[in-house]
Backbone as a chain_set.jsonl record, in Angstrom:
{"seq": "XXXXXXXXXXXXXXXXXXXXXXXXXXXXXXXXXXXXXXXXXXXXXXXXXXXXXXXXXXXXXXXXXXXXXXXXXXXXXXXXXXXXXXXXXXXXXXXXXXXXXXXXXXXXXXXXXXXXXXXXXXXXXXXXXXXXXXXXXXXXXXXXXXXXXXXXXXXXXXXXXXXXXXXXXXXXXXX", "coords": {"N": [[80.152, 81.958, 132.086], [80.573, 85.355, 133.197], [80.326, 88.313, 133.291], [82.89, 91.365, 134.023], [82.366, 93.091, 136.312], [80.0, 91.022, 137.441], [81.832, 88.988, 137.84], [83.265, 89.383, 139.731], [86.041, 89.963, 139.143], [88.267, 92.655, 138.487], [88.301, 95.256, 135.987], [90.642, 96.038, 133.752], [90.665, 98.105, 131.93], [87.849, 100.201, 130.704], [86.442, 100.58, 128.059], [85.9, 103.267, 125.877], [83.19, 104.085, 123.673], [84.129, 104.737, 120.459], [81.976, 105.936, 118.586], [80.993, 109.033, 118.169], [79.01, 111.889, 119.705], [77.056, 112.615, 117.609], [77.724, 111.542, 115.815], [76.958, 108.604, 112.906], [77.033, 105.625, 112.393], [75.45, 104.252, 109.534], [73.813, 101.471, 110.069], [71.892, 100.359, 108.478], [72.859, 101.039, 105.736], [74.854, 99.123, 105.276], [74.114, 96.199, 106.077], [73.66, 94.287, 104.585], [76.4, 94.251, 102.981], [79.165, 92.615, 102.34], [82.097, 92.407, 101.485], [83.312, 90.699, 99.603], [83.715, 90.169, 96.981], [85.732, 90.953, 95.112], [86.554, 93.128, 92.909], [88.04, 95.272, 91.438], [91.992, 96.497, 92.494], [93.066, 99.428, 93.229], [95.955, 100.596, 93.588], [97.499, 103.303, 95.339], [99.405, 105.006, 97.023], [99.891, 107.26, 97.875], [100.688, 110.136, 99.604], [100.175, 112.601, 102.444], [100.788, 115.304, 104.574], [102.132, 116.791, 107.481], [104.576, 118.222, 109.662], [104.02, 116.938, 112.266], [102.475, 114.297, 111.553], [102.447, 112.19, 109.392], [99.872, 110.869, 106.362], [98.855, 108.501, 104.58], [97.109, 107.052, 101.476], [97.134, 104.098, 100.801], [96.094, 102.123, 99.238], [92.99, 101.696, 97.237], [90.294, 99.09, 97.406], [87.722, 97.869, 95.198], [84.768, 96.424, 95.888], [82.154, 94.323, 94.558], [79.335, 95.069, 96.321], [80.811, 97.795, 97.782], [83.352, 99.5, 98.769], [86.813, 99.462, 100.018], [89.46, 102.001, 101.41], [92.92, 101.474, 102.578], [94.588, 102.926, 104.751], [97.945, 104.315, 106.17], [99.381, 105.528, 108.883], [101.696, 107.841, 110.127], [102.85, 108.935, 113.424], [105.051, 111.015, 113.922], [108.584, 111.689, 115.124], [108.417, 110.493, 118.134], [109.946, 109.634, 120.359], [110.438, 108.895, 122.934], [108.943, 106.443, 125.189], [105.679, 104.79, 124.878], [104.0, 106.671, 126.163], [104.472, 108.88, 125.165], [103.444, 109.598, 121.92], [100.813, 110.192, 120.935], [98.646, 108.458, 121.233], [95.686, 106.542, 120.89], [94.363, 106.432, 117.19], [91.649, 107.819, 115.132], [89.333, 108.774, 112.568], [87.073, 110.24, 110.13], [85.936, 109.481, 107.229], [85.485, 111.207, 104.611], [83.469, 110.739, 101.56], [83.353, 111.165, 97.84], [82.375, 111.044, 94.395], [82.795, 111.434, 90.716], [79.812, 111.134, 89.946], [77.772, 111.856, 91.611], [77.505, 110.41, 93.722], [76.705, 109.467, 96.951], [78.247, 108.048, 99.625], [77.827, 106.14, 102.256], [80.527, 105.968, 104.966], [82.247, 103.868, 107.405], [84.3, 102.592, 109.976], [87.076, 100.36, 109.529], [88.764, 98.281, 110.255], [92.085, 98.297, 111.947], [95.28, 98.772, 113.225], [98.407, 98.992, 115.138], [101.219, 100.326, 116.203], [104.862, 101.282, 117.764], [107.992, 102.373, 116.615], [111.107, 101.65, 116.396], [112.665, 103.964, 115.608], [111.82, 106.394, 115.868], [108.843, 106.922, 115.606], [105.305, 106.303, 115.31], [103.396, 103.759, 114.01], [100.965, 103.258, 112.12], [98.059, 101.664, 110.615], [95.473, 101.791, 109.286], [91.34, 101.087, 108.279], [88.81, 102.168, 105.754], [85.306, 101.361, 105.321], [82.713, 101.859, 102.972], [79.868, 102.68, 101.345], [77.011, 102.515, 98.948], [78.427, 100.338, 96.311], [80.762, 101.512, 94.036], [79.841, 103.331, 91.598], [79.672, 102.086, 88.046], [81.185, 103.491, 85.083], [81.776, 105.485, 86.907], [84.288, 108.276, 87.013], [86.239, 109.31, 88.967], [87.258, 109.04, 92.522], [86.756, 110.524, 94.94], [88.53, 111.255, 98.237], [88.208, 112.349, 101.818], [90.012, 113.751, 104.567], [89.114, 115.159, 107.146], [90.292, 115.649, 110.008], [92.378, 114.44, 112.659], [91.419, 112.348, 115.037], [92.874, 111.613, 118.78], [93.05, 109.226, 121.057], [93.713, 108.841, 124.572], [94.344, 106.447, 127.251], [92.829, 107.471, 130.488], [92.479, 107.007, 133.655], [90.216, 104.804, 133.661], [89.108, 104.796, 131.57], [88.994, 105.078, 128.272], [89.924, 108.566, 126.581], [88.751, 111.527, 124.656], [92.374, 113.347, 123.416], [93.828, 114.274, 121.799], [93.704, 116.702, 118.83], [94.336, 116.26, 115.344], [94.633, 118.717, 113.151], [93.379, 118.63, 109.658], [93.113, 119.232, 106.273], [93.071, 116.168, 104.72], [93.319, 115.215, 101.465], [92.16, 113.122, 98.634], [92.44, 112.232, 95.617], [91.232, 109.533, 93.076], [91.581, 108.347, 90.971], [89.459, 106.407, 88.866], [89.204, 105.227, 86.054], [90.555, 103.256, 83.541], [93.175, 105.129, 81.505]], "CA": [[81.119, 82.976, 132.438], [80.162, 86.183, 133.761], [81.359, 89.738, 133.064], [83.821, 91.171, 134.982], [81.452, 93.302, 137.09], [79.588, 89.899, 137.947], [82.849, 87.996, 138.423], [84.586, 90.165, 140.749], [87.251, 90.766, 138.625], [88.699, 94.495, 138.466], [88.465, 95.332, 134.518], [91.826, 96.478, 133.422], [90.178, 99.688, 131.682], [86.474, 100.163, 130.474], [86.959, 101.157, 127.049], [84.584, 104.144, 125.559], [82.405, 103.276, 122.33], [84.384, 105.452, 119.767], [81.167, 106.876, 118.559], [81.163, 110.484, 119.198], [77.911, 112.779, 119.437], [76.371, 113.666, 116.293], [78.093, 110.923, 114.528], [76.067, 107.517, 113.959], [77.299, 104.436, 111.43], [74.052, 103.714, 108.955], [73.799, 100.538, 110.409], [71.384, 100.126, 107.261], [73.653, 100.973, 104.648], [76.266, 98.024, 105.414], [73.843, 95.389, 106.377], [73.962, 93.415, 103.631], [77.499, 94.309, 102.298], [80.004, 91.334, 102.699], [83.115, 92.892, 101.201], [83.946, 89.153, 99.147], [83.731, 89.824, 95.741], [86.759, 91.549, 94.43], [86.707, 93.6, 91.568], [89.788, 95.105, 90.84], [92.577, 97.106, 93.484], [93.498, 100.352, 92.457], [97.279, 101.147, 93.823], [97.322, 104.434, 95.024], [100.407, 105.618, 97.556], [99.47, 108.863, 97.964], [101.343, 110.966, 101.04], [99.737, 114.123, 102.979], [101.097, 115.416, 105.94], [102.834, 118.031, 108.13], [105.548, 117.781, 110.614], [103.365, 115.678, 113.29], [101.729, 112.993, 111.162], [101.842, 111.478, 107.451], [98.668, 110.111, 105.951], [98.97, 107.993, 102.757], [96.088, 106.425, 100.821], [97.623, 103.169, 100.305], [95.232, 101.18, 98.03], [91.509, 101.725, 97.433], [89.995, 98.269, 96.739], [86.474, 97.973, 94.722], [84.229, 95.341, 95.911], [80.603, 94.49, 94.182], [79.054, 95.656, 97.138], [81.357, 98.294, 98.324], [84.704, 99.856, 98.428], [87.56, 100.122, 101.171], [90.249, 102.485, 101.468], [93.681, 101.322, 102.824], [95.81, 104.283, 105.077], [99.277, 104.11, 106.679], [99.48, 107.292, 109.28], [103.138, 107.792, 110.92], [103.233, 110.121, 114.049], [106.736, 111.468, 113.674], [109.121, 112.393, 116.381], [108.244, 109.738, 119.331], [111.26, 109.184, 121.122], [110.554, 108.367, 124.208], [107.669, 105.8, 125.423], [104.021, 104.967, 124.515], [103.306, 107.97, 126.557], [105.178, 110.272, 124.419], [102.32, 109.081, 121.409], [99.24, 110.995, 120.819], [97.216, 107.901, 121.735], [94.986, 105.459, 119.89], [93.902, 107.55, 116.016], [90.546, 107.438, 114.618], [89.13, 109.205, 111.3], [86.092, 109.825, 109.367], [86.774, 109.605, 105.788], [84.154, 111.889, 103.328], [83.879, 109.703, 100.038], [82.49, 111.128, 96.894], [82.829, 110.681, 93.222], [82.066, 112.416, 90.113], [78.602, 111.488, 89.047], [77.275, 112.643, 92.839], [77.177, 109.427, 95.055], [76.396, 109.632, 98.247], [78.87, 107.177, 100.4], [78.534, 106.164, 103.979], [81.393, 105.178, 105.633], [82.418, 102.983, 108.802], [86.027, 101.908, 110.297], [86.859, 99.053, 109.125], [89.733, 97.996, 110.686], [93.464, 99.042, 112.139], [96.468, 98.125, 113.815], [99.229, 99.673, 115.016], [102.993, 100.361, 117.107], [105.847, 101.685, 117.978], [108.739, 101.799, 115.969], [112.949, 102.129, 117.105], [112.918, 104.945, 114.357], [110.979, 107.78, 116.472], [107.962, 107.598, 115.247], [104.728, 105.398, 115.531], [102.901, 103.799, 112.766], [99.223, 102.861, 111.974], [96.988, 100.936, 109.304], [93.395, 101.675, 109.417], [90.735, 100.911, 106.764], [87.702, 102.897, 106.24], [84.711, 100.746, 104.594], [82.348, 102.645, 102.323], [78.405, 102.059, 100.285], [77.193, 101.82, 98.402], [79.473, 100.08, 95.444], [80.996, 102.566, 93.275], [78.896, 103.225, 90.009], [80.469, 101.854, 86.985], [81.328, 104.621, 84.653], [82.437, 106.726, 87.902], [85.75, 108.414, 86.66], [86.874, 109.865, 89.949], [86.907, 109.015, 93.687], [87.811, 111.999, 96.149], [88.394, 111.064, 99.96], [88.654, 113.781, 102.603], [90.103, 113.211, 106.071], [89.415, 116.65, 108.079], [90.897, 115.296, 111.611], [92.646, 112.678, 113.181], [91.325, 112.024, 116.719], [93.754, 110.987, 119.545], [92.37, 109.161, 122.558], [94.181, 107.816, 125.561], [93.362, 106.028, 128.272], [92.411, 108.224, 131.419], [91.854, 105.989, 135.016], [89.795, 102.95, 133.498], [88.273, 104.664, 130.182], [89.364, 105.977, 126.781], [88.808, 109.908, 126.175], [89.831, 112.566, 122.96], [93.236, 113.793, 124.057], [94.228, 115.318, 121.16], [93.18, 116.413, 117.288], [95.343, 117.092, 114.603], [93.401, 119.175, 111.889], [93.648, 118.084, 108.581], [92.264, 118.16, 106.096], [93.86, 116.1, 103.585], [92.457, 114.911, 100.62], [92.778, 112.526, 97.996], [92.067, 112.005, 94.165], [91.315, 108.535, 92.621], [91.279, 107.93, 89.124], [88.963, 105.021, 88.633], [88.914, 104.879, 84.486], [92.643, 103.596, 82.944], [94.095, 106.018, 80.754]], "C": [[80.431, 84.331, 132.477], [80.755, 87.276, 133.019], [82.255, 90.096, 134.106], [83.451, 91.717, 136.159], [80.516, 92.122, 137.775], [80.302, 88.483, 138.484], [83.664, 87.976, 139.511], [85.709, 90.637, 140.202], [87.279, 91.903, 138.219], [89.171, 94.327, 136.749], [89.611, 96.588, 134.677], [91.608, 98.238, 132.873], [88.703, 99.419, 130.791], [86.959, 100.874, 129.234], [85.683, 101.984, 126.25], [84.49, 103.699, 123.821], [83.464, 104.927, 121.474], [83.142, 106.255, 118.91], [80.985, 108.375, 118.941], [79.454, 110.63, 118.912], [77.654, 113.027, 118.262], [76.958, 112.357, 115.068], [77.577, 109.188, 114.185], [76.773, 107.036, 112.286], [75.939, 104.236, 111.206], [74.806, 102.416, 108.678], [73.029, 99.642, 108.663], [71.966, 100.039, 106.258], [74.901, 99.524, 104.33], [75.725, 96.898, 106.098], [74.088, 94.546, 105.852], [75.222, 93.321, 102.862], [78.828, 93.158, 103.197], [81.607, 91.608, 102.172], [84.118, 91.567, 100.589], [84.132, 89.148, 98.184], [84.928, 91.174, 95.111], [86.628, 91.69, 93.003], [87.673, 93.834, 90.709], [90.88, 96.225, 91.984], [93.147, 98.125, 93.089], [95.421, 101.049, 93.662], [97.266, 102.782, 94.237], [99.003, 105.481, 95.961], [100.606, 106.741, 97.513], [99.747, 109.783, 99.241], [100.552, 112.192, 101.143], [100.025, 114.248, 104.143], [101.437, 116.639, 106.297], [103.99, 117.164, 109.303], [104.841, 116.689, 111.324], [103.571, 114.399, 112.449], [101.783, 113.492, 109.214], [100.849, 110.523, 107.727], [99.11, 109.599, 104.686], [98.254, 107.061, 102.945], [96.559, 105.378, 100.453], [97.053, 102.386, 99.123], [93.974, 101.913, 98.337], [91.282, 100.219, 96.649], [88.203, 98.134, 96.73], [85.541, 96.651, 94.888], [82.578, 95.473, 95.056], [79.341, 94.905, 95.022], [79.476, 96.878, 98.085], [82.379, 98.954, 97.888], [85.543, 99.881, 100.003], [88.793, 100.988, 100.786], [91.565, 101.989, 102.511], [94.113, 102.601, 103.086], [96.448, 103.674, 105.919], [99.417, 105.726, 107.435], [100.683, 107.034, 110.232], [102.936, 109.194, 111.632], [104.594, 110.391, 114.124], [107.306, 111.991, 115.173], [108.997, 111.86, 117.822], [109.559, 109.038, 119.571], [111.12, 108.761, 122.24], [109.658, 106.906, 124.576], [106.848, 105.889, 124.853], [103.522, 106.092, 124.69], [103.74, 108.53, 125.829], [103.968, 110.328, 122.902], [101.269, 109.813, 122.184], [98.143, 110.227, 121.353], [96.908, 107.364, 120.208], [94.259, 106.975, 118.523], [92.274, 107.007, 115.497], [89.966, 108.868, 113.892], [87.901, 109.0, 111.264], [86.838, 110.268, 107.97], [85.305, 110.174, 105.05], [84.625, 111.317, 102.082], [82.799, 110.321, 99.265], [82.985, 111.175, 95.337], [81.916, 111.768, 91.936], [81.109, 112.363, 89.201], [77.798, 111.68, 90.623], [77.193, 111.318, 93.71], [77.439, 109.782, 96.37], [76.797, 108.236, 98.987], [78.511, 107.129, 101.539], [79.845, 105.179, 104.436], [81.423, 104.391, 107.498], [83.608, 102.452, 108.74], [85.524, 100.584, 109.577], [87.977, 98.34, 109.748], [90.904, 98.58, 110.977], [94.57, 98.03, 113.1], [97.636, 98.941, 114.14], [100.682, 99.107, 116.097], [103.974, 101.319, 117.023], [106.767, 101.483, 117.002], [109.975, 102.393, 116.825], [113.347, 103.263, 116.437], [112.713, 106.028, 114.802], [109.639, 108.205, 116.166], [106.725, 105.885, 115.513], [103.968, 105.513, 114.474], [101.549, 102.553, 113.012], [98.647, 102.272, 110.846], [95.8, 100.81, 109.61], [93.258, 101.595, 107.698], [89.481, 101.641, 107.375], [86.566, 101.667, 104.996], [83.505, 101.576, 104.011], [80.712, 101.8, 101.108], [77.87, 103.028, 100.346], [78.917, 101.072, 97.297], [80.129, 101.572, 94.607], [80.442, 102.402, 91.754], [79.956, 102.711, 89.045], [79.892, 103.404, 86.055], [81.557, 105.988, 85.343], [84.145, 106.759, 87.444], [86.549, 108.589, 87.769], [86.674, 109.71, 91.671], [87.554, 109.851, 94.401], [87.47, 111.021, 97.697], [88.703, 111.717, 100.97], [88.639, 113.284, 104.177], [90.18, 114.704, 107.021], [90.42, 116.784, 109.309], [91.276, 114.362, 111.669], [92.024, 112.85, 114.618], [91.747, 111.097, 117.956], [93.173, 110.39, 120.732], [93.478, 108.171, 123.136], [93.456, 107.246, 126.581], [93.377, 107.382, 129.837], [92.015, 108.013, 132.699], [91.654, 104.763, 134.334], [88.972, 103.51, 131.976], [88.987, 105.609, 129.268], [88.96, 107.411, 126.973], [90.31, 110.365, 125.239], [90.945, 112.782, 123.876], [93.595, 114.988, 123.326], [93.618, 115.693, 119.787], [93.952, 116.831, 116.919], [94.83, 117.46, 113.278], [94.039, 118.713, 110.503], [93.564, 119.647, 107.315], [93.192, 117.217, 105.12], [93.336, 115.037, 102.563], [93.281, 113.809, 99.278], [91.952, 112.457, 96.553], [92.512, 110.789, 93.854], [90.945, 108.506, 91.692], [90.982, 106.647, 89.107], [88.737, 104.271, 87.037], [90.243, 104.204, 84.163], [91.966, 103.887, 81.838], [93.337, 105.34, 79.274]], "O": [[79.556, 84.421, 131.615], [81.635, 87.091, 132.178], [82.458, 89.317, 135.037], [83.916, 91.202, 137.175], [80.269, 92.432, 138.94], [79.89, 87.494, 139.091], [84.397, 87.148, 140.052], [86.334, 91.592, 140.663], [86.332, 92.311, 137.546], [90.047, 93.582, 136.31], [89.576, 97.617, 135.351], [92.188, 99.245, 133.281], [88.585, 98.329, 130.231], [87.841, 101.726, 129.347], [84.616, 101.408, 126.036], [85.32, 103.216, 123.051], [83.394, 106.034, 122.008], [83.493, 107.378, 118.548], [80.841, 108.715, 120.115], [78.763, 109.88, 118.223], [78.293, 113.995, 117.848], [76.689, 112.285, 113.869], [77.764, 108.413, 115.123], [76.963, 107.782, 111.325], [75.157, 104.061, 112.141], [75.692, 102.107, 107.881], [73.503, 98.716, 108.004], [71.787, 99.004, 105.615], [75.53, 99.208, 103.321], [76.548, 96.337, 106.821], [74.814, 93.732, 106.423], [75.289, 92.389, 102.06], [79.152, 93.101, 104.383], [82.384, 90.771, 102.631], [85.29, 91.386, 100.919], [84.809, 88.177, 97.845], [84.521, 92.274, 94.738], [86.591, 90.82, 92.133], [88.115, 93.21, 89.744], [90.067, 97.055, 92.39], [94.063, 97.791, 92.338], [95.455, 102.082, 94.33], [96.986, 103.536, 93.306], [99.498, 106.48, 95.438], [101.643, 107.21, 97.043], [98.737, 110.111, 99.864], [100.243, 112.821, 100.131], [99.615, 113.403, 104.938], [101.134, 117.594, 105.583], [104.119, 115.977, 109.606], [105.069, 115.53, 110.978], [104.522, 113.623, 112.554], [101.457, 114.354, 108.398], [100.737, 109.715, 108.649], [99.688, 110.284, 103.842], [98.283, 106.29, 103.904], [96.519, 105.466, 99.226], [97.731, 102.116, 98.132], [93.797, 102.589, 99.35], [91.833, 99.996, 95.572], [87.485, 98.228, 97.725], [85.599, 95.825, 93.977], [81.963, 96.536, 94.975], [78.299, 95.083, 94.391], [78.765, 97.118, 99.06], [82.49, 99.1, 96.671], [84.958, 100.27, 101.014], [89.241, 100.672, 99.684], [91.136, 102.157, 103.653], [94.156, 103.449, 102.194], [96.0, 102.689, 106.505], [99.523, 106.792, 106.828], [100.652, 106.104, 111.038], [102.854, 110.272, 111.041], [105.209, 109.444, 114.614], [106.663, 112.525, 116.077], [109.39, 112.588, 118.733], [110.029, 108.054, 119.001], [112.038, 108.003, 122.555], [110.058, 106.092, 123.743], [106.759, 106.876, 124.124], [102.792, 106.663, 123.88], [102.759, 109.238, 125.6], [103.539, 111.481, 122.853], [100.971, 109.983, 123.366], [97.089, 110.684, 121.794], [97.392, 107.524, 119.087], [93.84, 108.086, 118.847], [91.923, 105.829, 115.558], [90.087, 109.941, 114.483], [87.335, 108.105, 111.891], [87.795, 110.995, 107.703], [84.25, 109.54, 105.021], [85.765, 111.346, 101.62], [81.62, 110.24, 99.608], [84.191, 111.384, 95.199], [80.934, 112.499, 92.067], [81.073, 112.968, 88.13], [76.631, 111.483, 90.283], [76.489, 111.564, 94.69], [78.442, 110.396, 96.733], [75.958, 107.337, 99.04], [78.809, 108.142, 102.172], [80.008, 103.974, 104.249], [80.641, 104.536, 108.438], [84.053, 101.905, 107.73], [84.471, 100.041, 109.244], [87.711, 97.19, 109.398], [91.057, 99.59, 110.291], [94.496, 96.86, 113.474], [97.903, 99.732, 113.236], [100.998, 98.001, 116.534], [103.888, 102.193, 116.161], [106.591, 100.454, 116.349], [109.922, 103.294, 117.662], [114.498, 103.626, 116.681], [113.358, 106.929, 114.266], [109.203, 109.347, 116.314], [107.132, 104.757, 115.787], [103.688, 106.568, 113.904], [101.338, 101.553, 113.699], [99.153, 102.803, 109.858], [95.199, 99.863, 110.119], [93.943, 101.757, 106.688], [89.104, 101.793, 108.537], [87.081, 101.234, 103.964], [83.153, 102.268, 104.966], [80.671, 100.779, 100.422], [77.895, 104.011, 101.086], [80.098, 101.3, 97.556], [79.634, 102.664, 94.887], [80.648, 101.468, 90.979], [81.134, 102.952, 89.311], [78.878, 104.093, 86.169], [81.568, 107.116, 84.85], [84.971, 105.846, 87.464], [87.654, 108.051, 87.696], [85.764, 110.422, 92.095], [88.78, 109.92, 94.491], [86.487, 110.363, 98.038], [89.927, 111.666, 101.093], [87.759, 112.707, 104.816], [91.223, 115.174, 107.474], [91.154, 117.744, 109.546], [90.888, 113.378, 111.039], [92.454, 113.828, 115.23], [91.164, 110.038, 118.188], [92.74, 111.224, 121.527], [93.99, 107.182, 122.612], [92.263, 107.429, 126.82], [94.326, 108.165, 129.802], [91.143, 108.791, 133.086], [92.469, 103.842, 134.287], [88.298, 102.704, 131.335], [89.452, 106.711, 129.559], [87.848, 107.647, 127.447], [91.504, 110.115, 125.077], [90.753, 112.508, 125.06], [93.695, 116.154, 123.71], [92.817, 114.815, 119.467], [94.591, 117.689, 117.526], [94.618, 116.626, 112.397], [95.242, 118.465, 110.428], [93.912, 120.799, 107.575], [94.22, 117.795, 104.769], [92.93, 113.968, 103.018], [94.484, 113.719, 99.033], [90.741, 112.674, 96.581], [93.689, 110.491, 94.059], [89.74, 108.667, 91.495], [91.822, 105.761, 89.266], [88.271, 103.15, 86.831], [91.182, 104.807, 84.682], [90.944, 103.462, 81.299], [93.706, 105.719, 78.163]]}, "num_chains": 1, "name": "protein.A"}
């Protein structure tokens, strides 16, 4: 089987590498991380928003190789169509803690829709390494932007941003 350029078939839309300029996934850092060994899931339901869009930190879960962050982002106020929607969302998440680690992150997954309510709702994960040190008390996570892309003829581009930043505090010790 061919591509669709070698098949003849007319590709529905060419979809652009979400990568922007300047911003590169250490491919290195997350070679070896398998995200299988569950540690323990820290609960977190944590809301930040403005009129547009809520962000909430749903879970952070701690793997022996890793960590991910769970978010839930609701654009508010979509009444009409898809078109009326900002478009597909995408995040970098700044992860650091308080004996100085140095995180890289990488999407990790999402999903999203429409709802009958007026508003459209999202579940991304951001994936994160190294592990988190034992004896780290505190995980901060900082989302500066969301970035909106629609489609445009046959390829993805930004449409819109909605500045942030909004930040989060994780208490990783119990009480």
């Amino acid at each position: 089987m061919g591509s669709d350029e070698t098949s003849g078939r007319t590709p529905v839309f060419k979809a652009k590498s979400y990568a922007r300029p300047g911003r590169r996934i250490d491919r290195e850092a997350f070679q070896k991380q398998r995200l299988t060994d569950v540690l323990r899931v820290i609960g977190v339901g944590e809301r930040a928003g403005s009129s547009e869009i809520a962000l909430t930190l749903l879970a952070v879960e701690l793997y022996r190789d890793g960590a991910v962050a769970q978010f839930h982002l609701v654009q508010h106020g979509v009444t009409g169509g898809p078109g009326d929607a900002f478009g597909l969302p995408r995040f970098e998440v700044q992860a650091t803690d308080d004996r100085g680690t140095a995180y890289k992150e990488r999407p990790y997954g999402g999903s999203g829709g429409g709802t009958d309510g007026g508003g459209v709702v999202w579940r991304m994960a951001s994936a994160f390494a190294p592990a988190v040190p034992e004896g780290a008390r505190e995980l901060r996570l900082r989302v500066a932007e969301v970035v909106w892309s629609t489609l445009s003829g046959s390829e993805m581009v930004d449409s819109q941003r909605t500045a942030g930043p909004w930040e989060f505090r994780i208490r990783l010790l119990n009480p």
